[in-house]
Structures are given as C-alpha cells and as structure tokens.
N, C-alpha and C positions, 0 to 999 in steps of 0.2 A: 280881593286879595291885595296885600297891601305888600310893601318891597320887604318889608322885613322878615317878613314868612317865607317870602321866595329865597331870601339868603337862609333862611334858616332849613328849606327845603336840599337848597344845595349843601350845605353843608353834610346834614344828613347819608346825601349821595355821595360823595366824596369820600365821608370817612368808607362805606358800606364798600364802594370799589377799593380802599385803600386795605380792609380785610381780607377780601378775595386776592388780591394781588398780593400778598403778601403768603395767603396760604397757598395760591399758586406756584409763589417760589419756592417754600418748603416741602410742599408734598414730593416734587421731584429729589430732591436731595435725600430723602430719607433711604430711597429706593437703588440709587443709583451706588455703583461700587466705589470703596474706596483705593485710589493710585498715590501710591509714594514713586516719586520719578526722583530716580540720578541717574549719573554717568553709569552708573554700573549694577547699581541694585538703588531702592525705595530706601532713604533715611529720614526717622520721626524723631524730633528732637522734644526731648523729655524735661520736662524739670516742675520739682513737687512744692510744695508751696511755702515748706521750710525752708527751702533750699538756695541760693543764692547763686549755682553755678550749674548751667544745663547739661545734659548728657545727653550723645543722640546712640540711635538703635538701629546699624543699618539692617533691612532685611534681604534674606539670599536674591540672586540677581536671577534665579530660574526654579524653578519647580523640582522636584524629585523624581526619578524616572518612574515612569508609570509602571502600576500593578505592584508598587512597591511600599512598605511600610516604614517610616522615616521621623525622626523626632528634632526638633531644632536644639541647635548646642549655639553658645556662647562665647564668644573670645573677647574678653576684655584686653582694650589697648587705650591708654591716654585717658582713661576714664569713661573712654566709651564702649559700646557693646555693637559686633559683629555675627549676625545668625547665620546659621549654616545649617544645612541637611544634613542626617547622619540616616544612611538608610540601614533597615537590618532584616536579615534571615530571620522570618518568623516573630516571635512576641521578643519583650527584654525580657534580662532575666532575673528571677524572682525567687524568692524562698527569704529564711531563715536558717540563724545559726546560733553559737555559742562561743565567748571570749576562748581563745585559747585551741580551738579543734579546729581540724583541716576539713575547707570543706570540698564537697563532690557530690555532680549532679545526678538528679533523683531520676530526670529525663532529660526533655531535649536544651529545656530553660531554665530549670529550677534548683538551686542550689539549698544541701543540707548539711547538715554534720552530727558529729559523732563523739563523744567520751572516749569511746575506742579506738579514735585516730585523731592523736592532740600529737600538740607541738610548742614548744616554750623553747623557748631561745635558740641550744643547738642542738636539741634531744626530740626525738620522733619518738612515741611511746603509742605501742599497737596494741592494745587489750586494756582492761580495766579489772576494777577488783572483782567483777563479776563475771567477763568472759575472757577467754586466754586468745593473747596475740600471738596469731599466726600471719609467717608471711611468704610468701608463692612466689614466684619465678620462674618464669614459663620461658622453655625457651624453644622459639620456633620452629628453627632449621632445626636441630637437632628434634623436635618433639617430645622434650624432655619435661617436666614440673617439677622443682624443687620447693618443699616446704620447710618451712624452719619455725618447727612449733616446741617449745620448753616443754611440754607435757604435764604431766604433776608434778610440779616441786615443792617442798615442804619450807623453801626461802625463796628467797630472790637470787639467778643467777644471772653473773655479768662476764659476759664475753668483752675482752678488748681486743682489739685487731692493733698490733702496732708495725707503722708503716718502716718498711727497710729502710739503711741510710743511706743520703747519697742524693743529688738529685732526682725527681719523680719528671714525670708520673710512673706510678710503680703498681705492678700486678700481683695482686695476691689470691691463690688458691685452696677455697675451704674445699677440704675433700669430705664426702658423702659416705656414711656407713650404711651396710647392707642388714644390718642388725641392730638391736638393743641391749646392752649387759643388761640393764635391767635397776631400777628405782634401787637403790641402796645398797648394791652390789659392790664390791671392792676389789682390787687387785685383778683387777681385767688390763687389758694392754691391748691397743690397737695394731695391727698388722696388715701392711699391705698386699691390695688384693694383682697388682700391678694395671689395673685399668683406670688410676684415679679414685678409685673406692677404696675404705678399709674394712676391716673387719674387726669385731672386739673378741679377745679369746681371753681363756685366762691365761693370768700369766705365771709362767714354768716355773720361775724363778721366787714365788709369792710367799715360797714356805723356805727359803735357801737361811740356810745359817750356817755359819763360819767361824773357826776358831784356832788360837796355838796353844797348844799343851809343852809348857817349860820343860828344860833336862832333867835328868837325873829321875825320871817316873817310876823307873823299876827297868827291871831286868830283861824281860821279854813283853811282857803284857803293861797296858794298862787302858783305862775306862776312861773317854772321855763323856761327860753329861751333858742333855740336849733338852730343846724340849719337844715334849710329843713322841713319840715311837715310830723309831724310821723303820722303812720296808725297805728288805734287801733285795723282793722283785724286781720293785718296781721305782724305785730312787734313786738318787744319786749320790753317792759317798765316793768320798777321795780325801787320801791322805797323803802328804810327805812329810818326809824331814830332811834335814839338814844335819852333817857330821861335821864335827872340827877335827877328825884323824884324815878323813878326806876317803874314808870307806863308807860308800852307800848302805843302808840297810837297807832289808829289803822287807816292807809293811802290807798288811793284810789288815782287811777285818773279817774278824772272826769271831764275831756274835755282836747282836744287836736286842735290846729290849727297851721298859720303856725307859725313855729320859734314858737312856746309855747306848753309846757305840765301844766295842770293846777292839783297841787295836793292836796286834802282835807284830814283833819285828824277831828277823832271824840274829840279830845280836844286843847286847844290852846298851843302854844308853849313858851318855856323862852326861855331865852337867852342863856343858857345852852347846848340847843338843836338842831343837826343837822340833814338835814336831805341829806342821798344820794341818788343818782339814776343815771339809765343806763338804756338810748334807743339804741338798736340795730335796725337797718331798715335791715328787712328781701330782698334782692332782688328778 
C-alpha cells in the first residue's frame, strides 16, 4: 500500500463522516418546534422577493383560553401586522344573501334574506308582488298583537304619518278599529269607541242635502225638488225662513214624494223672503 491510497483512503472517510454529521444536524431540526421570542409576543419579519422594504408579523403573546374556538385578526400599524385572538360562541357566521334585502338569521349562525324585507335608502318595504306585507307588534305587558296588514287592494296605498310641530320627540297615536266597512264601501265614518278603538259606521249624514228656496214662491205652498224620495218616518227635514216685516211664519211639511218636499207656511211670502232647508236620508 503505498501513501497515496492511504490519503485517498482518508479522504474517503472524511468526506463519509462529513455526511453523517451534517445529516445529524438536520434530522434534529426538522423535528424540533418553532419559537418566535420578544418582549412580548414572537415577531417574523417578512419580505418577498419583489419587495425592497420588510414587514414583520408580530404573533399574539399567549394562547386562547382553552376549550375555546378563536380565529387570528390583524391590525396593521406602520406597515406592519399585529395578530390577535378573537375567540367566538360557537361557529362564524355564514349564509348568503341579496343586494338590497334585510338580512336575518335562519339559526344560530346563518344569515338569509328575503325580497319580502328590502331596504333602499330610507324606505323599508314588507311584501312583494307575490306575498302581502304584514306587520306585527306585539306587545308584552299588555299581551296585546297588533297587525297592520293592507288586505286586498286594488292599488297602492300610502299612509303618511306627519310629525306635530314644535320640538320632538313627539308621540303619535294610531288608533285600532274593531271592524271593517268593507273593500269599496263609502260614506262610513269612524266613531269613537272611548277605549282607544274606533268604530266605522255609516255615516248619518251621507245622504243630507241642503237648499234655499228664494221669495216670492207663492202664497201658502210650494215644492222644493231633491233627489231620491225622502221618508217622513224615518228622515230628517227641516225648514226655515226668514221675514223682512219681522213676522215669523210658521212652516210645515206637508207632503213628500219623489224628487219633492212640499212646504206650507201659515202666511204668504214677498220677495224679501227665503226660505231654507235640509233633508238628511237616515240610512
């Protein structure tokens, strides 16, 4: 064996420990955890290969309280990022929705929406072309529910509420009927019921007509024309007149047909003298 083999022997060895020793120090590392150490929490200073100006990342300084589910949040300051726990009841929350509609959860996390409860600008709008907005108001102590549902209507109807003047805040009182006049019903009139409720009746007054019949009519009689055929049961007629001698007469009716009330007075009339009147048709 000559010296040159022996170096070339060692050599061999050399490098064969310098493998081993080398995979000796990585095996450990691969295994072993990694620590970000500061003052206060672990900060890793970032920067991408575009980039010319690092950023670091510090991470929270303690753990999340146990048995608890928590997500890391972000606070950028100065270009750099600060993590932090945010723990939360149960899952995040999740769903879908639609531009424009209000939404509201399906359960405990899941948020939906609806056509039927939108919202644009200052206008809340409860129903759609398909189902009718109703809306409820329940009220506790009392044990009371009020609905306020349009019903069938053959347009569009708008309520406005206009607030009193004067400084506010200021309360206003929709009173609650006990009934309905009824889809296309007319000449009904609400009436208080004195508990805060009304009532819709008809009204008394629906069929009233009123008139002056000028001087000089005739003598004793004459016919004033109306429309429809008043009842002397059950109606209301009333006449006066007026004298320019300053002598009352004294007026009656004394026959009724249709389209006329016929009115007699116990003296005759000038020209001077009018006479009025008001039939009401009782319904």
């Amino acid at each position: 064996m000559n010296f040159s083999t022996i170096l070339k022997g060692a050599a061999v060895a050399a490098s064969f420990a310098l493998v081993v020793s080398e995979a000796s120090a990585q095996l450990p590392v691969r295994t072993r955890t990694l620590q970000l150490l500061g003052s206060t929490s672990g900060a890793l200073t970032q920067q991408a290969a575009a980039t010319t100006t690092p950023y670091s990342v510090t991470w929270p300084s303690a753990a999340h309280t146990d048995g608890t589910n928590a997500y890391l949040s972000s606070a950028a300051a100065g270009g750099n990022s600060t993590l932090s726990w945010v723990e939360i009841n149960g899952s995040l929350v999740d769903g879908t929705g639609a531009a424009g509609q209000v939404a509201y959860f399906t359960d405990g996390n899941t948020l939906a929406s609806s056509p039927d409860f939108a919202f644009a600008g200052s206008t809340v709008t409860i129903g759609s072309g398909t189902n009718t907005g109703v809306l409820t108001l329940n009220d506790v102590g009392g044990g009371n529910t009020v609905s306020i549902n349009p019903g069938s209507q053959t347009g569009n109807v708008t309520a406005t509420l206009d607030a009193p003047a004067g400084a506010g805040p200021h309360s206003v009182t929709i009173p609650v009927s006990t009934n309905a006049a009824g889809a296309g019903t007319t000449s009904y009139i609400a009436t208080s019921n004195g508990d805060g409720t009304f009532t819709w009746v008809a009204n008394p007054t629906s069929g009233m007509q009123r008139g002056t019949v000028n001087g000089n009519v005739g003598a004793f009689t004459t016919t004033i024309t109306v429309t429809g055929t008043p009842d002397l049961t059950n109606d209301v007629i009333i006449v006066s007149t007026s004298n320019s001698a300053g002598t009352g007469n004294i007026l009656q009716v004394t026959a009724v047909a249709a389209n006329a009330i016929t009115v007699s007075s116990t003296a005759p009339f000038d020209a001077n003298d009018r006479i009025s009147w008001v039939w009401i048709a009782i319904p």
